[in-house]
VEXDREN-2710 file (C-alpha; in Angstrom, 1 decimal):
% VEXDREN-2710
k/r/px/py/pz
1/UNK/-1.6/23.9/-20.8
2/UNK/2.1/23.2/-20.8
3/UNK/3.9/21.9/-17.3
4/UNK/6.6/23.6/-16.7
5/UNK/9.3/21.9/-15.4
6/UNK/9.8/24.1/-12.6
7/UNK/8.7/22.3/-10.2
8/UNK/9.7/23.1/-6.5
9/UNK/10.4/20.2/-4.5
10/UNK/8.6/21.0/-1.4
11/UNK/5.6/21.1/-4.0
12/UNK/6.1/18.2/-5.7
13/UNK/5.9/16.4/-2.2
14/UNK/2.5/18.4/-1.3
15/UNK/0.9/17.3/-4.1
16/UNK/2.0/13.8/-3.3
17/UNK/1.0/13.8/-0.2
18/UNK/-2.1/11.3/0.5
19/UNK/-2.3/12.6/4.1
20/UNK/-4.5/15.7/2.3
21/UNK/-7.8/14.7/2.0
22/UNK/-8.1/16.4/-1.0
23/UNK/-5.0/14.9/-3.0
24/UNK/-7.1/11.5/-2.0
25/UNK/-10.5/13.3/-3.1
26/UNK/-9.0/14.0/-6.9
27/UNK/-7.4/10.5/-7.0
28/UNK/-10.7/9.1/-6.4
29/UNK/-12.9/11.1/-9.2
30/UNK/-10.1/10.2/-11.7
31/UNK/-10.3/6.5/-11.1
32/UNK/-14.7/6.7/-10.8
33/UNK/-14.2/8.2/-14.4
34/UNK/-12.0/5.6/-15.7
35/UNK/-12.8/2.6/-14.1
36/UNK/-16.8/2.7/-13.8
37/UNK/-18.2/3.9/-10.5
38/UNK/-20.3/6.5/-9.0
39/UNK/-19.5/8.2/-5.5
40/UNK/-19.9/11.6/-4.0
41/UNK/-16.5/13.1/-2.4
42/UNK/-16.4/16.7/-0.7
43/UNK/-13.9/19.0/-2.7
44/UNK/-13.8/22.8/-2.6
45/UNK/-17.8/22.4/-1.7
46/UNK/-19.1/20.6/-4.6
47/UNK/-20.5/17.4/-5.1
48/UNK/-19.1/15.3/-7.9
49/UNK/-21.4/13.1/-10.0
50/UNK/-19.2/11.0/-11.8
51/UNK/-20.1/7.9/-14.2
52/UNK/-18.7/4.7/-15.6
53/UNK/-16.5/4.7/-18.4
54/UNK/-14.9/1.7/-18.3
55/UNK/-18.0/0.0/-17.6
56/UNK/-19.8/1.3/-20.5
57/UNK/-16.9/0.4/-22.7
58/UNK/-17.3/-3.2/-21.8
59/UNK/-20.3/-3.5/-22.7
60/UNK/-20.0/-2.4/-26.4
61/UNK/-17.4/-5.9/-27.0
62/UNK/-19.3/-7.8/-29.1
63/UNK/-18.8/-9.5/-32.5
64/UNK/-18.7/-7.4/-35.8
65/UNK/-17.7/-4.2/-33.8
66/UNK/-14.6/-2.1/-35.0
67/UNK/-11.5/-1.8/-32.1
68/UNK/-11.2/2.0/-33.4
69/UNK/-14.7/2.9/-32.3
70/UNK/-14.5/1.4/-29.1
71/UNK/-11.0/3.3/-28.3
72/UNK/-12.8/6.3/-29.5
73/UNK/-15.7/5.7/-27.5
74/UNK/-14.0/5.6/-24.6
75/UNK/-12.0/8.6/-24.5
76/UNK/-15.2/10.9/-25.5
77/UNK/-16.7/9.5/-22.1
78/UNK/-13.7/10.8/-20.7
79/UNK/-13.2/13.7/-21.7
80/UNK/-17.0/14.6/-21.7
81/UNK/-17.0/14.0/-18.2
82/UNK/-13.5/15.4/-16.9
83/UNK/-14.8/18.3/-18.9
84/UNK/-17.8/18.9/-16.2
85/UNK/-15.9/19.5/-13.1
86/UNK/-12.5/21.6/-12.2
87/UNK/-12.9/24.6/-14.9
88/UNK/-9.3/26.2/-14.5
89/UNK/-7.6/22.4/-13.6
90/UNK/-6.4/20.3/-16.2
91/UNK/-7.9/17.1/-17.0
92/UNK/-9.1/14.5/-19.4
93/UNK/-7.8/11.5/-20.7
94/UNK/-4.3/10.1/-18.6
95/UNK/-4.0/6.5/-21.0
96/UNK/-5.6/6.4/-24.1
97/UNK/-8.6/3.6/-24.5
98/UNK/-6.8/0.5/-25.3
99/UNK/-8.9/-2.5/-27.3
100/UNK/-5.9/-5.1/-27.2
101/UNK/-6.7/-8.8/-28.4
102/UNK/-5.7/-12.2/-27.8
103/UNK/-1.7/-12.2/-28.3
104/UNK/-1.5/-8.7/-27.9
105/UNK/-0.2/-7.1/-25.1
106/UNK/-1.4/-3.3/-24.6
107/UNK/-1.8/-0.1/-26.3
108/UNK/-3.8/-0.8/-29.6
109/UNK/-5.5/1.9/-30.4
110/UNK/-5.5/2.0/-34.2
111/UNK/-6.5/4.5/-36.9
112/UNK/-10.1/3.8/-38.2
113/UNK/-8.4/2.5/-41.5
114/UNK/-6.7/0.1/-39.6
115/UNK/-8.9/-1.1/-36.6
116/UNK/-9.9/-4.7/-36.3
117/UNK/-13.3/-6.1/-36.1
118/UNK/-14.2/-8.3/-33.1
119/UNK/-15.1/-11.7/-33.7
120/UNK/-16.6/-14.1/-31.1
121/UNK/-13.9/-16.1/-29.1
122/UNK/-11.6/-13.1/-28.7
123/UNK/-9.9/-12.0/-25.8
124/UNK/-10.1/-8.7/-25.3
125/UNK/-8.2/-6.6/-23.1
126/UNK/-9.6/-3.0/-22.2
127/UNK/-7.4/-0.4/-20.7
128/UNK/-7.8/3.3/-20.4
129/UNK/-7.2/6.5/-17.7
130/UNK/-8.6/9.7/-16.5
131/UNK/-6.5/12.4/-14.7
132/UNK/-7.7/15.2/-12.6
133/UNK/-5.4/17.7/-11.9
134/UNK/-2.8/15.9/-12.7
135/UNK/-4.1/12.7/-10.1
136/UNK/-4.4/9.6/-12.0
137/UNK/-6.4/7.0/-11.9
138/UNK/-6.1/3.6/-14.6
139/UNK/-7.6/0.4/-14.8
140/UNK/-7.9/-2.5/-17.2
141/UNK/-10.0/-5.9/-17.9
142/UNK/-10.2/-8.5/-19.8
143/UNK/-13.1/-10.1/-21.1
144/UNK/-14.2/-12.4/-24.0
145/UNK/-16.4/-11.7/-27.0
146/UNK/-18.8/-14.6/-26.9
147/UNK/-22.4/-14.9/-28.7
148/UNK/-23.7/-16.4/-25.9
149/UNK/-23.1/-15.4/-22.6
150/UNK/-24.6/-18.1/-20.7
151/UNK/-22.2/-21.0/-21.7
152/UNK/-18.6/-20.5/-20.2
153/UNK/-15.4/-20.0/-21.5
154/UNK/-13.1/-23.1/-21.3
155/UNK/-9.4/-24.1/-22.4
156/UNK/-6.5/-21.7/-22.1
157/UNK/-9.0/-18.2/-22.5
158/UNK/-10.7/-19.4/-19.3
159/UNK/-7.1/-20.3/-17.4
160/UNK/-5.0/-16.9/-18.4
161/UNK/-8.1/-14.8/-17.5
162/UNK/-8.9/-17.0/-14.2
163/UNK/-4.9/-16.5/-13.4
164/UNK/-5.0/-12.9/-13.6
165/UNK/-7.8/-11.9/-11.9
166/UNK/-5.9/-14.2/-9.0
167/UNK/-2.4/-12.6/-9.0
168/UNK/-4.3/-9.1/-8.7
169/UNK/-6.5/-9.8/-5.9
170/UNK/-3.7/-11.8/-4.0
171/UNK/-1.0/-8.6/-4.6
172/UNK/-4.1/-6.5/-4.1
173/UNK/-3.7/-7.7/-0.5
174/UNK/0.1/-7.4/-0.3
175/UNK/0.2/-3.4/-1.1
176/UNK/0.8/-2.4/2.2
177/UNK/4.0/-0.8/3.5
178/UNK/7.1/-2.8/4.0
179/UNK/5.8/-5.4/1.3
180/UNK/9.1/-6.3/-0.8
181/UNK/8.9/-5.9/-4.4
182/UNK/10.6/-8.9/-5.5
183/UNK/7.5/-11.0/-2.8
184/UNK/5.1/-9.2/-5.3
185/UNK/6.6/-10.5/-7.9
186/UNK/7.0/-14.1/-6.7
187/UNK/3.1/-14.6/-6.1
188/UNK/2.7/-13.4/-9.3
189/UNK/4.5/-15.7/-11.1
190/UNK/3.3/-18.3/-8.7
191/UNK/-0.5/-17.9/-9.0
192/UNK/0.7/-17.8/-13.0
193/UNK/2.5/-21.2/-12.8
194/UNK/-1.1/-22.8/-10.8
195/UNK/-3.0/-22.3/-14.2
196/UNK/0.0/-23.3/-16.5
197/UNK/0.6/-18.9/-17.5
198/UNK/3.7/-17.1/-17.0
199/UNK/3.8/-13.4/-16.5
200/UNK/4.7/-11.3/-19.7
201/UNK/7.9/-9.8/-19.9
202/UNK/8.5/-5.9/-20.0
203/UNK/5.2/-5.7/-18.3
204/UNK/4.8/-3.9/-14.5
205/UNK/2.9/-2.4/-11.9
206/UNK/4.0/1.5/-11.2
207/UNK/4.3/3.8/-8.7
208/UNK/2.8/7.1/-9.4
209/UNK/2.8/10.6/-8.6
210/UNK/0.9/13.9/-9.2
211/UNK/1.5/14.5/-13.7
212/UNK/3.5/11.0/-13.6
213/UNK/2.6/7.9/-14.9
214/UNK/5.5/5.9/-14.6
215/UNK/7.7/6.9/-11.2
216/UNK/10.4/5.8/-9.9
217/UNK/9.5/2.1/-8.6
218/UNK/8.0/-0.6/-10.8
219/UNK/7.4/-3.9/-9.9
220/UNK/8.1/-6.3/-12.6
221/UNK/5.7/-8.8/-13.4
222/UNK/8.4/-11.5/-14.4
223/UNK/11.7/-11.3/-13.2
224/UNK/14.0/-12.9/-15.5
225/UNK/15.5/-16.0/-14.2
226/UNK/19.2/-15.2/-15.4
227/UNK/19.1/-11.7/-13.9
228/UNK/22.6/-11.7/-11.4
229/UNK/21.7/-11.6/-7.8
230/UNK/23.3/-8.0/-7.5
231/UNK/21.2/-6.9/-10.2
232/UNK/17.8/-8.3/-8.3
233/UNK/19.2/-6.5/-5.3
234/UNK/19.3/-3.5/-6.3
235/UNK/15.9/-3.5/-8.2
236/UNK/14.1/-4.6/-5.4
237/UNK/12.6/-2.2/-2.8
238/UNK/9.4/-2.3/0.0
239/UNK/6.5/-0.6/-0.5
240/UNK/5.9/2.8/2.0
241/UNK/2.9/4.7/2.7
242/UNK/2.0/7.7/0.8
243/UNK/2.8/5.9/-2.3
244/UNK/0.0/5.5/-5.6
245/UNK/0.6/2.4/-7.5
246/UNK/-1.1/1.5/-11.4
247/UNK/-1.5/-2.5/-10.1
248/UNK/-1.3/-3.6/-13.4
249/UNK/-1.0/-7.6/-13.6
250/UNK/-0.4/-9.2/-17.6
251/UNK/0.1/-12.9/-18.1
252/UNK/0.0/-15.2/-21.1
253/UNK/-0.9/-18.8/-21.8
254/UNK/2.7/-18.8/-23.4
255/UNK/5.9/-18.8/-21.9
256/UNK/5.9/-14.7/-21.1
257/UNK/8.6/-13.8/-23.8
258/UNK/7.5/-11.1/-26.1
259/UNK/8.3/-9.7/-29.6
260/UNK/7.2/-6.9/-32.0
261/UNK/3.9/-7.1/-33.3
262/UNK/3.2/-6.1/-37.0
263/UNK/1.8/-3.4/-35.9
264/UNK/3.6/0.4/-36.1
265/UNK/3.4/2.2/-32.8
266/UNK/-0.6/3.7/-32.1
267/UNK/0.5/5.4/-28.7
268/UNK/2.9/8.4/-28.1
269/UNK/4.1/10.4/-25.3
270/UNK/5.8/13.6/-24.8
271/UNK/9.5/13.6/-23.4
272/UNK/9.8/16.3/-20.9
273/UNK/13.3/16.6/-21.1
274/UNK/13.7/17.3/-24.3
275/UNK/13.5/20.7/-26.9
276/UNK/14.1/21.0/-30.4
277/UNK/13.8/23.9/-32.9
278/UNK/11.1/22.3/-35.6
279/UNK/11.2/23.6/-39.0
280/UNK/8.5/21.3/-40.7
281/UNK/4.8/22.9/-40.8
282/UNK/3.2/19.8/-40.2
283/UNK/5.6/18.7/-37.0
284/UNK/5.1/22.6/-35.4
285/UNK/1.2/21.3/-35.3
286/UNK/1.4/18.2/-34.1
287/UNK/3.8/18.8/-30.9
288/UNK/1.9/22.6/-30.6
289/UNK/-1.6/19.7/-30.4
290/UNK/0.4/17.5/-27.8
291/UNK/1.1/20.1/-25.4
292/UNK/-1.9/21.7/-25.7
293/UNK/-4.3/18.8/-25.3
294/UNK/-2.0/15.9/-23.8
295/UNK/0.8/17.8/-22.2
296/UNK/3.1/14.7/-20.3
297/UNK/0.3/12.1/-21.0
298/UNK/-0.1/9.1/-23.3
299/UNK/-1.7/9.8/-27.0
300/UNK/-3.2/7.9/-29.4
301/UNK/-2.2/9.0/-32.9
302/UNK/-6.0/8.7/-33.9
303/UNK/-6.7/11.4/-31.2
304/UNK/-5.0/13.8/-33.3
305/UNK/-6.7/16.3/-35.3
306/UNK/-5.4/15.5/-38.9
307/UNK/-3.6/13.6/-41.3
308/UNK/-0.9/16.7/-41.5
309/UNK/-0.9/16.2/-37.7
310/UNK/0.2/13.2/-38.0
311/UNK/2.3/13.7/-40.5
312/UNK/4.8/15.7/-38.3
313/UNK/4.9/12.7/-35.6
314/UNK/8.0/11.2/-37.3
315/UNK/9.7/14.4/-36.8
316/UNK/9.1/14.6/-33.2
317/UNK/10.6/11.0/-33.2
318/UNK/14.1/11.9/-34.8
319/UNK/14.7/14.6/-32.5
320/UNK/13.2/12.7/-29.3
321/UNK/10.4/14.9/-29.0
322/UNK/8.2/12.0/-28.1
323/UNK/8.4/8.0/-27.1
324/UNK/6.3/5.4/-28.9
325/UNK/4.6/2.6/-27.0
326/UNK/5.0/0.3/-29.3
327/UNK/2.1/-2.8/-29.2
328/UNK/4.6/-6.4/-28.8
329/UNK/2.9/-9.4/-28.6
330/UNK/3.1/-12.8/-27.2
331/UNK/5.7/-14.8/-28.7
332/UNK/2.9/-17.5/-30.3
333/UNK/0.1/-16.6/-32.5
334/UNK/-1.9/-19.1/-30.5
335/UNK/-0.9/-17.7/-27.2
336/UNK/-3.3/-15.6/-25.3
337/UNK/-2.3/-12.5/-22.6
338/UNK/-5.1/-11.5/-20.1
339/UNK/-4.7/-7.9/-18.0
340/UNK/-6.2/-6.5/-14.9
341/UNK/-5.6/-3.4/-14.0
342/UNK/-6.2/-1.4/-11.2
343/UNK/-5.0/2.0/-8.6
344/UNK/-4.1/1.7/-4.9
345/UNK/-2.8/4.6/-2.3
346/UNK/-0.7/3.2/0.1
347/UNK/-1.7/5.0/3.7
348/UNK/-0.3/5.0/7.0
349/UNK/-4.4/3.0/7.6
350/UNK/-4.0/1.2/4.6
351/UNK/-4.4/0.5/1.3
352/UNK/-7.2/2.1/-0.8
353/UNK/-8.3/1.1/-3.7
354/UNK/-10.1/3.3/-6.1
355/UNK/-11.3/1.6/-8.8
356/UNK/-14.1/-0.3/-8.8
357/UNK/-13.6/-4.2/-10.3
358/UNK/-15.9/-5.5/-13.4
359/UNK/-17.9/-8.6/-13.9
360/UNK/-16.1/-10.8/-14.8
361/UNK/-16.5/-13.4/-18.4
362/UNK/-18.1/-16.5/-17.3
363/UNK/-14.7/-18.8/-17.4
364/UNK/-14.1/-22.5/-16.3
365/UNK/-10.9/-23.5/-16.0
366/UNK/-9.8/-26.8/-15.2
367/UNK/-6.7/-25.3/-12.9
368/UNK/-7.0/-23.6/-9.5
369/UNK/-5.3/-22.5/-6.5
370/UNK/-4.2/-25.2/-4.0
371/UNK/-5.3/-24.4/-0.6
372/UNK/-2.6/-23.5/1.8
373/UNK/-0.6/-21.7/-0.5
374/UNK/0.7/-18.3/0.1
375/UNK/-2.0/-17.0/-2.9
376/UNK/-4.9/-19.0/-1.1
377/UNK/-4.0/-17.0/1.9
378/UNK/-3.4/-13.9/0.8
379/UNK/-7.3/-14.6/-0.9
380/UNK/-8.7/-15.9/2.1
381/UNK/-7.1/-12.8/3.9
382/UNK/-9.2/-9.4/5.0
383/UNK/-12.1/-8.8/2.1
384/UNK/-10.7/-5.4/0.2
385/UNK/-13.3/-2.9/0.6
386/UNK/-14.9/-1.9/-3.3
387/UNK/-16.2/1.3/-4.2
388/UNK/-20.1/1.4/-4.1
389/UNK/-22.0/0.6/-7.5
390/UNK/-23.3/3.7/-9.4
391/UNK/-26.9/5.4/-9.1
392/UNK/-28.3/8.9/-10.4
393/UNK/-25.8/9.1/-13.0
394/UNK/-25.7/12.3/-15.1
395/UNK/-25.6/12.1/-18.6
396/UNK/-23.4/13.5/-21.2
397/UNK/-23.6/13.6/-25.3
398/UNK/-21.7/11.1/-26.4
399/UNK/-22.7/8.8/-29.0
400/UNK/-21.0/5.2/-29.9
401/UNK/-20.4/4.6/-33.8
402/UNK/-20.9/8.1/-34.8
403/UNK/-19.3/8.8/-37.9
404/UNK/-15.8/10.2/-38.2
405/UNK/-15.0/13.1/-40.3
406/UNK/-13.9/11.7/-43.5
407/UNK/-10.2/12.6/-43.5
408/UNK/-7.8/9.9/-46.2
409/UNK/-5.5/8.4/-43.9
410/UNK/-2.0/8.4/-44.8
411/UNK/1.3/5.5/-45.0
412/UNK/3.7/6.8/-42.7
413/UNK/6.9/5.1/-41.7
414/UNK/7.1/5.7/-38.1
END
């Protein structure tokens, strides 16, 4: 399926619209699939059986085990179970599984040639999305490969991940309407500076809509401290009701300045706006494979079908066919970036969240937050109601590890 772009206004708003319980309904099954839950909603008389993805992800980080299959793991669950409900609706993966390590920030998802093998004492950060319909739901943790899971993580692992998980519950509490953006902002970098982190630059939160990942308001993690006070004004905003938001908090044990990583770009997605007459075989198969399994949604370039596939990406490039999301990293090798990542709908009763949150690594960190500051508050503030835990899951074929067609991978200057 291709989406058109006409799109009539008064439709774009209907579908937007979290007063319809079923627009809620469809943002709720995306985020169960992603983000590891179980819940029966009402929708056009059926009821959905939905099961973990994220979840199950999680628990194949372990030492020895190969980044690729875990990405790959991840977006088979989706898409085997986006492929049991909605027959004539589009759906499957919204953000490709992400396997991100240490100094990383997001989007590694490499080519099996090219994946890198866990080893204990890495930090791992696991993202990933489902869409139904178009309704999006994403989420992301971080955890730590460890041999031994009773003894607890210490030193700067236990403070960036113990940081994190702060800032997101304490803005998890702020999403409600007429919350600024810059306040969101502040207790982020706040709750950073208690465990000695700083939030990563060119990192955000997002608002987003029916088919869009990335809307019109984001709320920056770090707001850099030289930015003009005109400039601050007029990127800051308050939060409304029906609004979606990808929460999506990223710090670092350094000092949040990034760089490029040594590693080419792994994620891709389609630009809307533009057209372009290809002439190349191989770049006529690879955009006809984009808009016919990822339409305006993220791609790994291991999701598609072939080398000559890929092959024709850096055609698509040249003409603007498609964006990389290119994988930056901390500015130090020793640094280390933790992510949590989550979805809230902003209604006129509240906020909603809709994905469910993961255990979390056993970390001690020798930091915390002082009481009577506005993130002990906002922690100490109204519990945030969690999805239920999972039960009478179905099952679906999907196997972790199974072998990969044997296709040569190919050098390609992207």
């Amino acid at each position: 399926m291709e989406l058109t772009l006409q799109y009539p206004q008064a439709k774009f708003e209907a579908d937007n619209d979290l007063a319809d319980a079923n627009v809620i309904s469809k943002y709720k099954i995306a985020a169960n699939i992603a983000n590891g839950m179980f819940t029966t909603q009402p929708l056009l008389d059926l009821v959905l059986a939905l099961s973990p993805t994220l979840a199950m992800v999680l628990e194949k980080i372990a030492p020895g085990v190969s980044t690729f299959a875990i990405c790959r793991y991840g977006d088979e669950l989706i898409q085997a179970y986006t492929s049991k409900m909605f027959k004539e609706a589009e759906k499957g993966v919204a953000v490709p599984t992400c396997v991100t390590v240490n100094n990383l920030v997001q989007y590694y998802t490499p080519l099996a040639s090219e994946a890198y093998t866990l080893k204990a004492g890495d930090v791992v950060k696991v993202e990933l999305g489902a869409h139904i319909d178009g309704y999006i739901g994403t989420a992301a943790h971080t955890t730590v490969v460890t041999v031994d899971p009773s003894q607890p993580i210490t030193g700067k692992a236990a403070d960036v991940i113990a940081a994190a998980y702060y800032a997101q519950e304490a803005v998890l509490r702020m999403m409600k309407p007429g919350t600024s953006s810059t306040d969101i902002s502040r207790v982020i970098a706040e709750t950073a500076a208690y465990f000695r982190c700083n939030p990563v630059q060119d990192t955000f939160s997002a608002q987003m809509k029916r088919f869009v990942l990335r809307a019109s308001k984001e709320v920056d993690n770090r707001i850099d401290p030289e930015m003009p006070a005109h400039e601050l004004e007029k990127r800051e905003f308050t939060l409304e009701h029906n609004e979606v938001y990808s929460l999506n908090i990223v710090l670092t044990t350094g000092q949040g300045r990034v760089k490029d990583s040594e590693h080419k770009a792994m994620v891709y997605q389609r630009n809307v706006n533009k057209s372009h007459a290809l002439k190349m075989k191989a770049s006529r198969q690879a955009y006809s494979e984009i808009n016919a399994k990822h339409t305006v949604f993220p791609f790994a370039m291991s999701a598609l079908a072939n080398n000559q596939a890929r092959l024709g990406l850096p055609a698509l490039l040249t003409h603007g066919l498609v964006t990389p999301l290119f994988t930056t990293r901390s500015a130090m090798t020793s640094d280390i970036v933790a992510q949590f990542k989550l979805t809230v709908l902003i209604t006129a009763t509240g906020a909603i969240r809709t994905t469910m949150p993961q255990t979390l690594p056993y970390v001690h960190s020798e930091f915390s937050v002082p009481a009577g500051t506005d993130t002990a508050t906002l922690l100490q503030s109204s519990d945030i109601k969690n999805p239920k835990a999972p039960s009478g899951l179905p099952s679906v074929d999907v196997v972790f590890g199974a072998p990969v067609p044997e296709e040569q991978d190919v050098e390609m200057e992207l």
